[in-house]
LOLUMSE-208871 format. One record per atom (N, C-alpha, C): residue in three letters; x, z, y. Coordinates in steps of 0.05 Angstrom, whole numbers, plus 5000, padded with zeros to 4 digits. Layout:
<nodes>
ALAXZY
...
</nodes>
This chain:
<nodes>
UNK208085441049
UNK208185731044
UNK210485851059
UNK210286061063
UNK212086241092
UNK213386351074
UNK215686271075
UNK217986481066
UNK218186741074
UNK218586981056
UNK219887181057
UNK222487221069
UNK223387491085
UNK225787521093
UNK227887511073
UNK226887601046
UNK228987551021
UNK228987361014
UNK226587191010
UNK227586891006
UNK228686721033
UNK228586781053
UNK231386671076
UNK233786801073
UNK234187131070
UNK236787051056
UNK237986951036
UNK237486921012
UNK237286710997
UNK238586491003
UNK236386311023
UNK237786021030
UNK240085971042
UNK240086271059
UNK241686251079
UNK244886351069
UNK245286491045
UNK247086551034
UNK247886351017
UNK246086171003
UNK247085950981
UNK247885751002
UNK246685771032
UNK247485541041
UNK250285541060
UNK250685811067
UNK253185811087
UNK255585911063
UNK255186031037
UNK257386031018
UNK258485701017
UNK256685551007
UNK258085301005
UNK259385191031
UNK258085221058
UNK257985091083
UNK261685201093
UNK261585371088
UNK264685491095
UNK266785331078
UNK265585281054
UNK267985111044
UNK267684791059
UNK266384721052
UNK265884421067
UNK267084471094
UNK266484601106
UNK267284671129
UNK270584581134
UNK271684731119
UNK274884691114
UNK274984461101
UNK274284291087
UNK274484051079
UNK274383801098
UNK271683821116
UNK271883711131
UNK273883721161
UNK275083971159
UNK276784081187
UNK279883901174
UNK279883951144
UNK282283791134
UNK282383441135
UNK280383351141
UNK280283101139
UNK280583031167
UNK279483141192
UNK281083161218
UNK283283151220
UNK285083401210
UNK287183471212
UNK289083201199
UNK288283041177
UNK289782891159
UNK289582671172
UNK287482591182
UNK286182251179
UNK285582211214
UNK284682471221
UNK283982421257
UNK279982331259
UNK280282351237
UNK276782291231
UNK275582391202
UNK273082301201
UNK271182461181
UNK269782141169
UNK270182201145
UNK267681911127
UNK267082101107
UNK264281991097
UNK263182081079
UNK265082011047
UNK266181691051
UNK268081651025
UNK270781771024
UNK271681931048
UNK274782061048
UNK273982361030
UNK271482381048
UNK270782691026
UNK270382660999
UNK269382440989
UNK269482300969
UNK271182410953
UNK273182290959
UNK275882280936
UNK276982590950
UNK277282690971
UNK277882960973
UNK276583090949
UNK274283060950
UNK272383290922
UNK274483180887
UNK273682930896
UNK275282760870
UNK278282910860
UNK280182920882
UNK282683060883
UNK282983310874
UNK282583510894
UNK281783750884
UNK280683930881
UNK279183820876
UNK276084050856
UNK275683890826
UNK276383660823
UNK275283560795
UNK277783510777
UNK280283420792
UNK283383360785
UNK285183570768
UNK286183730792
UNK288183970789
UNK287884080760
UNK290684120766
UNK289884430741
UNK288584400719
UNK287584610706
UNK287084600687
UNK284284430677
UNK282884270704
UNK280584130706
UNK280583900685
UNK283083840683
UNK282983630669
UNK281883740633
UNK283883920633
UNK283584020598
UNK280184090597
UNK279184280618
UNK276684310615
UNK273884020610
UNK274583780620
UNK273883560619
UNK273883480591
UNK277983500584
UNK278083300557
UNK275883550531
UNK275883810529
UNK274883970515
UNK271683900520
UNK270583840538
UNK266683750535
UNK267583470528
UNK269383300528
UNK268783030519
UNK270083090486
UNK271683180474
UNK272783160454
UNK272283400434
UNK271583700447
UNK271083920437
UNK273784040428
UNK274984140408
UNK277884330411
UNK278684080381
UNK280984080390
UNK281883900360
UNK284084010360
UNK285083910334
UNK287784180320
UNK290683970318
UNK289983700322
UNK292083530323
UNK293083370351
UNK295883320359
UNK296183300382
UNK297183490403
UNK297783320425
UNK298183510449
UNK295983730460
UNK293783660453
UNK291283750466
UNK290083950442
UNK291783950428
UNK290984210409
UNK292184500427
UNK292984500446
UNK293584770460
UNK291084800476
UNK289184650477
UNK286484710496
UNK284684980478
UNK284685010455
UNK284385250441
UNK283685510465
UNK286085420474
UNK286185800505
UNK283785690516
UNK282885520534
UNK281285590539
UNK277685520531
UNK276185770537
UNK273585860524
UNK271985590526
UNK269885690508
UNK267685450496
UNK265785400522
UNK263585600538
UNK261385660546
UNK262485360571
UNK263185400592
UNK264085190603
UNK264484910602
UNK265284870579
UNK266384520573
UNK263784500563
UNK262284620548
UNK260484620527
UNK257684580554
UNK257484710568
UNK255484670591
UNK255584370610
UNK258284310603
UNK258684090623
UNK258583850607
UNK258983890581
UNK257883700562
UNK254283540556
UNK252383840561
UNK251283790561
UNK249083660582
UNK250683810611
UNK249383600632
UNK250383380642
UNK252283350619
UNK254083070629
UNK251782800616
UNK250982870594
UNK248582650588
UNK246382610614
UNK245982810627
UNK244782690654
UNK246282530671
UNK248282660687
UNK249782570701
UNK252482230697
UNK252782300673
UNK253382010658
UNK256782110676
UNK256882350688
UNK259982430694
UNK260482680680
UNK263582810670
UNK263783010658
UNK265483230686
UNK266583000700
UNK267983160728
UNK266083310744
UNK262883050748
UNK261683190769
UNK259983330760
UNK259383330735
UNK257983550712
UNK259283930717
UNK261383810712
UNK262684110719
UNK263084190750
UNK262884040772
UNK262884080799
UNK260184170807
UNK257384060790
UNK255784180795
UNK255584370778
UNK255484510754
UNK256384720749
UNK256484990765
UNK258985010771
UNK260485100789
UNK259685160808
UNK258684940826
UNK256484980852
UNK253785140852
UNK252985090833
UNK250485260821
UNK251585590818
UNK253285580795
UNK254085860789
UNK254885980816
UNK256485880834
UNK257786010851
UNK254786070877
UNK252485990879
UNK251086030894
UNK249286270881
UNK249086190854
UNK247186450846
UNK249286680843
UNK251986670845
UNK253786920840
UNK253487100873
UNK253586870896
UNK252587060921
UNK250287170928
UNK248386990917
UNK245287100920
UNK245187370895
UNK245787320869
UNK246387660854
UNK248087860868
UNK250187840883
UNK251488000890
UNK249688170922
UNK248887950934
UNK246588060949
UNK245788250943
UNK243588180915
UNK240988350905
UNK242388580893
UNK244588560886
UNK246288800880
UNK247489000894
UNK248688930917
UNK249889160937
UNK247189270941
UNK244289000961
UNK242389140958
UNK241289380957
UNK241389450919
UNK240689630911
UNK241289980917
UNK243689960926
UNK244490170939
UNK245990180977
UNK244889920984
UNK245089991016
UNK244289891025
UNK244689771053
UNK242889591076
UNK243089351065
UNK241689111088
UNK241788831090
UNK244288781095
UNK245688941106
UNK248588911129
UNK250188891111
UNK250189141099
UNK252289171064
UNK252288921059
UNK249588861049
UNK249488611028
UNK250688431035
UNK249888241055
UNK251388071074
UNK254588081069
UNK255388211082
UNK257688291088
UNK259988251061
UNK258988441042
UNK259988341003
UNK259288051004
UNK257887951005
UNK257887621006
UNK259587501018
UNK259787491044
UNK261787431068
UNK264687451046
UNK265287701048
UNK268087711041
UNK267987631014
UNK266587560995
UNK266787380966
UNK267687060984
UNK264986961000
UNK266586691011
UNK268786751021
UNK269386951035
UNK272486881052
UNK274886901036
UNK274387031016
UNK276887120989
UNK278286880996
UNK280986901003
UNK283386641015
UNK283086490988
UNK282886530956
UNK282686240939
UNK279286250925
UNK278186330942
UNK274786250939
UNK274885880927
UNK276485710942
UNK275785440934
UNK275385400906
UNK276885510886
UNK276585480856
UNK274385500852
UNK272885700863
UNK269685670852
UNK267585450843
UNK267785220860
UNK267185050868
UNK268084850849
UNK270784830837
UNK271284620818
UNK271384650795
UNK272884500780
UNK271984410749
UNK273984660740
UNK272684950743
UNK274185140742
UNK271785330728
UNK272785580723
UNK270785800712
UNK270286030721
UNK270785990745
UNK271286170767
UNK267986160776
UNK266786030786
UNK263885970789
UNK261986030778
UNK261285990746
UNK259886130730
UNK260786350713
UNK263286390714
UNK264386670709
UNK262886900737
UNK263486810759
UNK261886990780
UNK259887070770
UNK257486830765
UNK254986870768
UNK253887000743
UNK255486990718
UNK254687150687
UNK255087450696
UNK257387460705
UNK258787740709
UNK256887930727
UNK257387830752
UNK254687880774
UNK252187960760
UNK250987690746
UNK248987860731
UNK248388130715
UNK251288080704
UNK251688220683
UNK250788520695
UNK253388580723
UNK252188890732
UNK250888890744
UNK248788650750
UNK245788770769
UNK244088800737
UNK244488710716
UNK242088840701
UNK242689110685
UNK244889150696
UNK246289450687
UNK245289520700
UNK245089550724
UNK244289680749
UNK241689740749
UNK240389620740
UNK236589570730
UNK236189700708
UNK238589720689
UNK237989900659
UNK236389710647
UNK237089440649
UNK235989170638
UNK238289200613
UNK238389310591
UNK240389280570
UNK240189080552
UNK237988950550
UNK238388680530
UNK239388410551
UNK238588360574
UNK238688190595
UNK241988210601
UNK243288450601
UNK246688510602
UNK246788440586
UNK246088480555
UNK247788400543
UNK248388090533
UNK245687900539
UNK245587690535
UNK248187530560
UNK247987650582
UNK249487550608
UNK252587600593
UNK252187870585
UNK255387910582
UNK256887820560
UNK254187760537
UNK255887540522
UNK256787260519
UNK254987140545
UNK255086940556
UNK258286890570
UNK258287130585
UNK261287160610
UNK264787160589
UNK263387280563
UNK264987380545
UNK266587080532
UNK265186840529
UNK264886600522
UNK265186460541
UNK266286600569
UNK267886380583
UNK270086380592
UNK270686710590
UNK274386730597
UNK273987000579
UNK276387110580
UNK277787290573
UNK276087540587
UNK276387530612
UNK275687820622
UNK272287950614
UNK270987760606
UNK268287730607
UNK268188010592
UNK269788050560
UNK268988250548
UNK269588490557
UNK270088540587
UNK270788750598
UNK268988880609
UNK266388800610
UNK263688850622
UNK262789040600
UNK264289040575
UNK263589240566
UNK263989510566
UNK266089490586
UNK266789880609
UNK264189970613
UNK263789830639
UNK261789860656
UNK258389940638
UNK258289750613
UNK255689760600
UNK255490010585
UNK257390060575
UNK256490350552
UNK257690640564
UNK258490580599
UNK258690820618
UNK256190810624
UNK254490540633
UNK251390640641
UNK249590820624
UNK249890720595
UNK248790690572
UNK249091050576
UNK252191070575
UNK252391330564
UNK251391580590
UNK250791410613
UNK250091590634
UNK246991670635
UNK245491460622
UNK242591490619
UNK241691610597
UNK242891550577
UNK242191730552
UNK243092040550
UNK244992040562
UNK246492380572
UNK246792500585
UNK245392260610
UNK246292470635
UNK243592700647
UNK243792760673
UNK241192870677
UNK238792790667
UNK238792500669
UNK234892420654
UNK235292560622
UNK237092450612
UNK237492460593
UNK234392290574
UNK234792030585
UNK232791910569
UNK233891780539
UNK231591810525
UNK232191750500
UNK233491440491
UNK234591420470
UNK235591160461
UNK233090990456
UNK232990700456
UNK231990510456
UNK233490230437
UNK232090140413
UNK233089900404
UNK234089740411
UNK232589660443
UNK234489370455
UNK236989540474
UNK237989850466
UNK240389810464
UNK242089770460
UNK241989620430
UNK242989460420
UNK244489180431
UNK243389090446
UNK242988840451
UNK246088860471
UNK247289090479
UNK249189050496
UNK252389080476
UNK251689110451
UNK253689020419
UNK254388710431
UNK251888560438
UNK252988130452
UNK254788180478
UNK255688330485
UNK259088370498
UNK260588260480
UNK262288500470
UNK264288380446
UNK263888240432
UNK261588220425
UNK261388010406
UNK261487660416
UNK261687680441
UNK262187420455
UNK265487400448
UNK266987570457
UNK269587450435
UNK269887460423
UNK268287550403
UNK268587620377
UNK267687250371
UNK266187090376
UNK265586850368
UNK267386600371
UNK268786750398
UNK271486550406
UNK272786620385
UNK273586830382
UNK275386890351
UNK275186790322
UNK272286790324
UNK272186600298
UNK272086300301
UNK271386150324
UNK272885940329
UNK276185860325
UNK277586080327
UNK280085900330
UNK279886110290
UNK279586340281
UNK278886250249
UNK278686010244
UNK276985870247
UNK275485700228
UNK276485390238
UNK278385330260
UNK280285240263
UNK282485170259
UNK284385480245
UNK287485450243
UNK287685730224
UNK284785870215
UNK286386040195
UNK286486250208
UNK287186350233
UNK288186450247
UNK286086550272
UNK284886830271
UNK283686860295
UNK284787020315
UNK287986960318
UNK288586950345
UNK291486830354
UNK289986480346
UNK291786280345
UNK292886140374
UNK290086340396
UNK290386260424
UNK292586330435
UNK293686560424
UNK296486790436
UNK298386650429
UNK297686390411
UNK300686360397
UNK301486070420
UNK298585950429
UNK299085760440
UNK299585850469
UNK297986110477
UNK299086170506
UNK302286300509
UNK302686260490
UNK306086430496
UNK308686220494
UNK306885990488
UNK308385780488
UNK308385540517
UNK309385270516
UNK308585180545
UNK306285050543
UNK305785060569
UNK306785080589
UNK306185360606
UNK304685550584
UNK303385800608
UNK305786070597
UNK307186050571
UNK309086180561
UNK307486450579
UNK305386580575
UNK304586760568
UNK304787040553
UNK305687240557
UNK305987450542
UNK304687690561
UNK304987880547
UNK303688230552
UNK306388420559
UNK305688470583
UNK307888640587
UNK306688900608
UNK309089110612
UNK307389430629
UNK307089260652
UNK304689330667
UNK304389290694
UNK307289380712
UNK308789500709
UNK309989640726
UNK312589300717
UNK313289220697
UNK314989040695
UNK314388760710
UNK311988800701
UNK310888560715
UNK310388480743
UNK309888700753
UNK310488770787
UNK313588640805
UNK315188780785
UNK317388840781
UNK318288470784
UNK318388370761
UNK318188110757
UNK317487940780
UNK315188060797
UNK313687800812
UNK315887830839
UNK316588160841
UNK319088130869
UNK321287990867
UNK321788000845
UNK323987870842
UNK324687580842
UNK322187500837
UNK321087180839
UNK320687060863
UNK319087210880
UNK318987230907
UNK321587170930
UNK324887330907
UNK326487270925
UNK327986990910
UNK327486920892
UNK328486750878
UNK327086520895
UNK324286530895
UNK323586240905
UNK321686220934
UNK323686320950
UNK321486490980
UNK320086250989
UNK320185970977
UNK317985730983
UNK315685740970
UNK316185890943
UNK312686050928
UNK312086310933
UNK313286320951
UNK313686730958
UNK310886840962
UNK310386560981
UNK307586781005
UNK304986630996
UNK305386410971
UNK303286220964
UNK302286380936
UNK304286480927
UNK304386600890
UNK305586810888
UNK307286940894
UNK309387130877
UNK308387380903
UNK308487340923
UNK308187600946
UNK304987650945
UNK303387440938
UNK300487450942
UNK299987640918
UNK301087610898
UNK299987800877
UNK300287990877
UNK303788160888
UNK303888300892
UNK301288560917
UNK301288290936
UNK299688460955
UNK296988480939
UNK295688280925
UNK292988320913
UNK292988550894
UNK295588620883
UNK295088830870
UNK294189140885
UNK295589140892
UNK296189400905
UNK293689400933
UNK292389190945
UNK290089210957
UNK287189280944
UNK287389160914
UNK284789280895
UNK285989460898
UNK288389600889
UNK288989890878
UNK287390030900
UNK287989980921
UNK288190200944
UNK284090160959
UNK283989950943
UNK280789970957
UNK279190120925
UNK279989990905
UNK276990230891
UNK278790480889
UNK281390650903
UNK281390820909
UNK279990910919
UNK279390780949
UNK277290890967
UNK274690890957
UNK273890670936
UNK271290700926
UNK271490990916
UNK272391100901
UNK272691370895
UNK272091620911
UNK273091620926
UNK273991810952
UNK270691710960
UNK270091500962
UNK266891430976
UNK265091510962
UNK265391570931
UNK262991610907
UNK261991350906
UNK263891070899
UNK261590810900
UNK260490880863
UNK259190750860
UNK257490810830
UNK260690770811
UNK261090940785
UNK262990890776
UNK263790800754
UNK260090650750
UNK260290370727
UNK262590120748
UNK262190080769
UNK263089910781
UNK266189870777
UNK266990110793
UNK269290250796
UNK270790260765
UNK270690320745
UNK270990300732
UNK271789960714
UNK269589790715
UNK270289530708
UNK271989350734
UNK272589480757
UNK275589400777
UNK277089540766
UNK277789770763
UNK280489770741
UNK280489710718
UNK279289620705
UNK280089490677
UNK280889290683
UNK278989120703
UNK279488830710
UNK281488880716
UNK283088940742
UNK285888970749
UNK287789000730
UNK287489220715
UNK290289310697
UNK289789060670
UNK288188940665
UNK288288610647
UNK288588500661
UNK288088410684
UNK289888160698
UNK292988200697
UNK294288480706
UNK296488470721
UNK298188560688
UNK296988470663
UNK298288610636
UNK299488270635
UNK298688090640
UNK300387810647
UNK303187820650
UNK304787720632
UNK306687770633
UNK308287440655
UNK307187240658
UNK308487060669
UNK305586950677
UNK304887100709
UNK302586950712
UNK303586880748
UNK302386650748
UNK301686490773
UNK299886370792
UNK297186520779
UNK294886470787
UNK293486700783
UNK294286860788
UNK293287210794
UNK291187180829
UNK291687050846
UNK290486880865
UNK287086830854
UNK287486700844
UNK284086510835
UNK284486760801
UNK284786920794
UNK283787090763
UNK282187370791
UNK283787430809
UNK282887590829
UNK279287570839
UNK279387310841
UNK276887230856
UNK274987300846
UNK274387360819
UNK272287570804
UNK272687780804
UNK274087970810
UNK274388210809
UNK271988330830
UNK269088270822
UNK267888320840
UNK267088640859
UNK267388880840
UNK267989110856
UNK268989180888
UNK271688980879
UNK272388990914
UNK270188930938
UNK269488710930
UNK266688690955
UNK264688880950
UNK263788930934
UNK261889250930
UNK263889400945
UNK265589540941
UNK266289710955
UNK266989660981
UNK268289440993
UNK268689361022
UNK266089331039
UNK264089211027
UNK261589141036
UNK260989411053
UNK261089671045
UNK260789951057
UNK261789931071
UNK263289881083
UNK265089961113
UNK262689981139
UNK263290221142
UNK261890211172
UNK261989951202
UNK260589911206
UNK261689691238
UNK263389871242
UNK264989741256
UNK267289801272
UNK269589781279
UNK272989861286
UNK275089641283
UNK275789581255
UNK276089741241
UNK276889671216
UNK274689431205
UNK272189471204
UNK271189311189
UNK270988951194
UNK271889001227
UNK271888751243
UNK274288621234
UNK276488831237
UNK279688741228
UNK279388571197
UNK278488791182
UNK278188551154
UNK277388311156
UNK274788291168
UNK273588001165
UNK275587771183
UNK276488031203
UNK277987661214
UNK280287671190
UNK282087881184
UNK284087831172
UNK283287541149
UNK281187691135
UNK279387521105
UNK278887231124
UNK278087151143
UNK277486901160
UNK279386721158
UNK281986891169
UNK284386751182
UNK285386621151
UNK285586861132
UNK286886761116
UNK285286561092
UNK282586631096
UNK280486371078
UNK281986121087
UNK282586081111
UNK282285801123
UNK284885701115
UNK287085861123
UNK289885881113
UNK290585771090
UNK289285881063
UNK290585811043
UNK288085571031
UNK286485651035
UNK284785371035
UNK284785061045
UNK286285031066
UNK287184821083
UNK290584721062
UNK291585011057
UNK293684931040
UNK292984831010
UNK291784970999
UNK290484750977
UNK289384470967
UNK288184470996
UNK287584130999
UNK289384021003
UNK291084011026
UNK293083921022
UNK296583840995
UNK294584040972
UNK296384030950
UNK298484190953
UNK299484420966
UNK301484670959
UNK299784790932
UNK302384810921
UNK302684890898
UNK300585220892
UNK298185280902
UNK296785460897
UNK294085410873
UNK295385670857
UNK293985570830
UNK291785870823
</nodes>
C-alpha cells in the first residue's frame, strides 16, 4: 500500500528526531574511542540515558512503588504515570531501564509527529517541519530519550493542545490528566483548556455548552490524585514540598525577579557551571520571554501563548533550580511560535544557531559535564 504524503512525513519525522540524536552519539564515540561498535553504543545508552540523574529513582519507584521508610522515601517528588508505565512494560521486557528508554522513545516520536499535526493546523508543511526541527535541536533535547519524563510529558502535553485545538474536550482532558500525573507542570494545561472552553462557548460562535465539557475538570484533577497519594501516605497532601525543600533538591518558591537574580550571581560564583547551568537559564528565560512576545505582536492563537507563560513563570518560581535546561524542553509554544518565521536570514540564523548548539551541549552530556 502507497503511502500518503502525511504518512511519509510521519516516518520521516519519527525517524530523523531520533536519527539526530544517534547521530551525536555516534560522532561521540569517534571523538572518544577513534571508532564505532555496536557494544560501545551499548553501554553509551546504558550510561546516559538509563544511569544519570534522577533515572535511577525513577527505576527504584516502578520496581518498589513510593515507600515511606528509608532513604528512598524522598522519591514521593516524583509523579506516579511514568515509573508506573515502566513497570508495566517491564514484565515484557524483563528490563525496568530499557522499559523506560523505550518509553521515552515512543513518547518523544509521537510528541514530534503531534506537534506536526498541530502547527499544521494553522500553517504550511514548512511551519510544521520547521517546529519539529527546532524541538530536536533544543541544545538538552537528549533527556527526551532517557529514563526521564521529558518524552512522554511531550507527547501527553502535545496532545493535550492538538485536541484543544480540535475542541476534542473529553480527549484533553483525558491527555491532560494523564500529563498532570507525570510532573508538575502537566496541571497547567489547564490555562490553555478553559481559555478554549471559554472562547467557544462566548466567543463569536458562541456555541452552546456540552456535558463532555466536563471531562476537561481530569486536568486538575490529575494532581489532585498525586495529592491524595502522598495523603494516604504520610497524612499529609503536600508532603512532596517538605521533601523537595530538603536534600538534595532543597527546593523552595521564590519572585522570579530573585531568582534571576540568584542564577547571576551563581554564574559568577561558579563560571565552570556558568555557560552549562546558571547563564543558560538565565538566557532561556528571557529568550521564551522575548519570543511569545513576538507570538503576540504575530496574533499566534492565545490558548498557546498563554500556557508559555504560565509554563515559564512556574518554572522560573524555582527557587534553587539547576535543570531549568531539560524543565525548558517542554515549553512547547516556543516552537509554535518560531516555526512561523518566514525563510530568510533570521530564520536560517536560528537553525544554525539551534544546530551548533544541539551538538554542543549534547556531545557535552555524553561526555558527563555536569548538565542536568
Amino acid at each position: 500500500m502507497k503511502l500518503t504524503q502525511r504518512g511519509r512525513d510521519w516516518l520521516l519525522i519519527a525517524a530523523a528526531s531520533l536519527s539526530l540524536h544517534y547521530l551525536v552519539m555516534v560522532l561521540h564515540l569517534f571523538l572518544s574511542n577513534g571508532a564505532f561498535s555496536f557494544s560501545a553504543l551499548g553501554e553509551l545508552i546504558s550510561q546516559r540515558l538509563m544511569e544519570p540523574g534522577d533515572a535511577t529513582r525513577y527505576i527504584d519507584i516502578a520496581q518498589h512503588g513510593y515507600v515511606t521508610q528509608g532513604e528512598n522515601a524522598i522519591n514521593l517528588v516524583f509523579y506516579p504515570l511514568y515509573p508506573l508505565l515502566m513497570r508495566w512494560l517491564g514484565w515484557l521486557t524483563f528490563s525496568l531501564p530499557l522499559s523506560g528508554v523505550i518509553i521515552s522513545h515512543v513518547g518523544y516520536c509521537a510528541a514530534s509527529i503531534l506537534l506536526y499535526e498541530l502547527i499544521l493546523m494553522d500553517g504550511d508543511r514548512r511551519n510544521a517541519l520547521d517546529g519539529v526541527l527546532l524541538m530536536a535541536l533544543y541544545p538538552f533535547s537528549m533527556f527526551a530519550l532517557g529514563v526521564f519524563t521529558e518524552g512522554i510529558f511531550l507527547a501527553l502535553s502535545i496532545g493535550c493542545l492538538y485536541a484543544l485545538r480540535k475542541h476534542s474536550f473529553m480527549t484533553a482532558g483525558f491527555l491532560g490528566f494523564l500529563a498532570a500525573l507525570t510532573r508538575t507542570q502537566g496541571m497547567l494545561l489547564f490555562f490553555p483548556a478553559v481559555y478554549e472552553w471559554i472562547s467557544l462557548r462566548f466567543g463569536p460562535k458562541k456555541e452552546k455548552p456540552r456535558w463532555l465539557d466536563a471531562f476537561l475538570l481530569l486536568i486538575p484533577a490529575g494532581f489532585g490524585v498525586y495529592l491524595c497519594i502522598n495523603g494516604a501516605l504520610y497524612g499529609n497532601f503536600f508532603q512532596f514540598l517538605t521533601f523537595e525543600a530538603g536534600e538534595p533538591w532543597y527546593q523552595s518558591t521564590e519572585w522570579i525577579s530573585r531568582n534571576i537574580a540568584l542564577q547571576y550571581n551563581l554564574a559568577h560564583q561558579y563560571p565552570g557551571l556558568s555557560w552549562i547551568i546558571y547563564s543558560v537559564q538565565i538566557a532561556l528565560y528571557f529568550f521564551t520571554l522575548a519570543t511569545l512576545g513576538w507570538g503576540v505582536c504575530q496574533k499566534e492563537r492565545m490558548a498557546y501563548l498563554l500556557y508559555g507563560g504560565v509554563y515559564l513563570g512556574f518554572t522560573f518560581l524555582s527557587g534553587w533550580m539547576i535543570s531549568g535546561g531539560r524543565y525548558m524542553l517542554c515549553c512547547v509554544p516556543v516552537y509554535i511560535v518560531l516555526s512561523k518565521l518566514k525563510d530568510g536570514l533570521p530564520r536560517r540564523f536560528l537553525l544554525l544557531c539551534a544546530g551548533l548548539l544541539f551538538f554542543l551541549y549534547s556531545l557535552l552530556y555524553l561526555r558527563g559535564y555536569a548538565i542536568m
